[in-house]
C-alpha positions as CSV (number, residue, x, y, z in Angstrom):
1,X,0.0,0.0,0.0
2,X,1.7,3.4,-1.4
3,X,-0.9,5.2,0.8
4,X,0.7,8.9,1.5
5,X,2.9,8.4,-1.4
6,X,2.7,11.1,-3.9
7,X,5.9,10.0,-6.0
8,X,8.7,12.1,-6.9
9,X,7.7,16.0,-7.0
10,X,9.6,18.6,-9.0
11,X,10.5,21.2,-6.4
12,X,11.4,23.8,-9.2
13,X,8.4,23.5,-11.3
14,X,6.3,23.9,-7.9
15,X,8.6,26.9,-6.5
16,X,7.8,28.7,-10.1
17,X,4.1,28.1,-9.2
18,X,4.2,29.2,-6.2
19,X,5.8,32.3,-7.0
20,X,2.5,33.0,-8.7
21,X,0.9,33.4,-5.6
22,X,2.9,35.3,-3.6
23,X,2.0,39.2,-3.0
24,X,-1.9,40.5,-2.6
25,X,-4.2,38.8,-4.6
26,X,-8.4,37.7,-4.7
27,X,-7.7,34.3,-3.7
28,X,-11.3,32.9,-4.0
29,X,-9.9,30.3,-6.0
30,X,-7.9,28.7,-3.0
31,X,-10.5,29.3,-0.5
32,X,-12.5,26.4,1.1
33,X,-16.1,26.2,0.9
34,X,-18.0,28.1,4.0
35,X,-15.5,30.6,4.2
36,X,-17.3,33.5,5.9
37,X,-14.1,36.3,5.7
38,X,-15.7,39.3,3.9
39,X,-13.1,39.4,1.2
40,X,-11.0,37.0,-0.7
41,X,-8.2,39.7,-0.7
42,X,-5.5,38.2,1.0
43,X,-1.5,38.9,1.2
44,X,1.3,36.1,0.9
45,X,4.7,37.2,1.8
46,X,6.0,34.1,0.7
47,X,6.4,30.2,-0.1
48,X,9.1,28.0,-0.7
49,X,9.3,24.3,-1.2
50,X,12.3,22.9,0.2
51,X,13.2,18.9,-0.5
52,X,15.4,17.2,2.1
53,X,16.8,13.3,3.1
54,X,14.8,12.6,5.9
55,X,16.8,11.9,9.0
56,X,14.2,11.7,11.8
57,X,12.4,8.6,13.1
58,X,9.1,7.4,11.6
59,X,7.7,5.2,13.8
60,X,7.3,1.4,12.1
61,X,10.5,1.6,10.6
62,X,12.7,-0.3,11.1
63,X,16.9,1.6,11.8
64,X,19.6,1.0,9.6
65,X,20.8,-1.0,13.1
66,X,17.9,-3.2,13.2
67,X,16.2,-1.5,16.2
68,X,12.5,-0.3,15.3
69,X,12.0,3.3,15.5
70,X,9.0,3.2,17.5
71,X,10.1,1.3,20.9
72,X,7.6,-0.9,22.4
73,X,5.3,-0.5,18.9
74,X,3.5,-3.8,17.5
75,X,3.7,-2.3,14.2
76,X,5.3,-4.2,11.2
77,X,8.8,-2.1,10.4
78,X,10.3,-1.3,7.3
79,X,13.7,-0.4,6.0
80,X,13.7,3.4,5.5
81,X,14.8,3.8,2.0
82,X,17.6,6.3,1.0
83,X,14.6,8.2,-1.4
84,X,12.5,8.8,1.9
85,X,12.9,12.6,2.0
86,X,10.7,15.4,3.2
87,X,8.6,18.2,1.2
88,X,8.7,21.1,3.2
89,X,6.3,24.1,2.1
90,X,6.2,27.2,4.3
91,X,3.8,29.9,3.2
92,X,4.5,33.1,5.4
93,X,1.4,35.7,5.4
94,X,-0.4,37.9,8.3
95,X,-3.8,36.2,7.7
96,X,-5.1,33.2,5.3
97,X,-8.9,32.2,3.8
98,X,-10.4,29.0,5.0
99,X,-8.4,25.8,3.9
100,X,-6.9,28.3,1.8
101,X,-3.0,26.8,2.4
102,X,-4.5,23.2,2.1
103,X,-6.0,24.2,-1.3
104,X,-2.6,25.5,-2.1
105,X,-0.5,22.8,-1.1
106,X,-2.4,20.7,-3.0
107,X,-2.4,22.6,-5.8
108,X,1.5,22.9,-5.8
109,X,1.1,18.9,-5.5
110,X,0.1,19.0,-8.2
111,X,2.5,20.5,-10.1
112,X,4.7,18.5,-8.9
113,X,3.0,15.6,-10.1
114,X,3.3,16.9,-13.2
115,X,-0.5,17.2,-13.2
116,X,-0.6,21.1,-13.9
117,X,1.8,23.2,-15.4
118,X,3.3,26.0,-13.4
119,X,1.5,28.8,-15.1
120,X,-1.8,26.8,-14.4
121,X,-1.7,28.2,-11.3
122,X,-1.3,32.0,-12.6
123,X,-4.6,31.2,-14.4
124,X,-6.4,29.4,-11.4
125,X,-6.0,32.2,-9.5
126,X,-6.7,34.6,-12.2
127,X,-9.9,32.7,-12.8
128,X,-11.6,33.4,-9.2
129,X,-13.6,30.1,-9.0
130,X,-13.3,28.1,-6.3
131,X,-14.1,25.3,-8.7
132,X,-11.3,25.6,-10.9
């Protein structure tokens, strides 16, 4: 089961997207359904998308020493594979819509994925619809 496993992003192709994004815009787009803010009119200062090796511990897997990484866990363990890494995406702004930064990250995702091209994202928010 590859559940949580989005594949391999392209962190440049979802940085160019999210550059889209940043300064004052009408976000209604990104905003999540029941949103009761007065206007869509928010400001991002930023977002980056940062790709690092994971080094932590996630429990069920299993150390490169053989101890499992969650001690006293019932829980199969796994090798951690040298492609387990970690999508970081930090969106810095004074205030933000209703699910409006999970409606971007997934967006960005997306991208990633190869799904949408960067400048789809110009024209999603361009476009106003929540439904786009």
């Amino acid at each position: 089961d590859d559940k949580g496993n989005i594949g391999e992003l392209n962190i440049d192709d979802m940085n160019l997207a999210a550059s889209y994004l940043v300064g004052t815009h009408d976000f209604t787009s990104f905003r999540g359904k029941g949103c009761q803010r007065s206007t869509p009119v928010t400001t991002l200062d930023e977002i980056v998308v940062h790709k690092e090796r994971y080094h932590g511990v996630v429990p069920g897997f299993m150390l490169a020493s053989g101890k499992n990484s969650s001690a006293g866990s019932n829980c199969d363990s796994l090798p951690i594979p040298d492609t387990f890494n970690m999508i970081t995406i930090v969106i810095k702004g004074k205030s933000f819509l209703y699910h409006q930064v999970r409606n971007i990250v997934a967006c960005l995702v997306e991208v990633g994925q190869g799904r949408l091209k960067p400048e789809d994202v110009k024209e999603i928010l361009e476009k106003k619809d929540r439904r786009s």
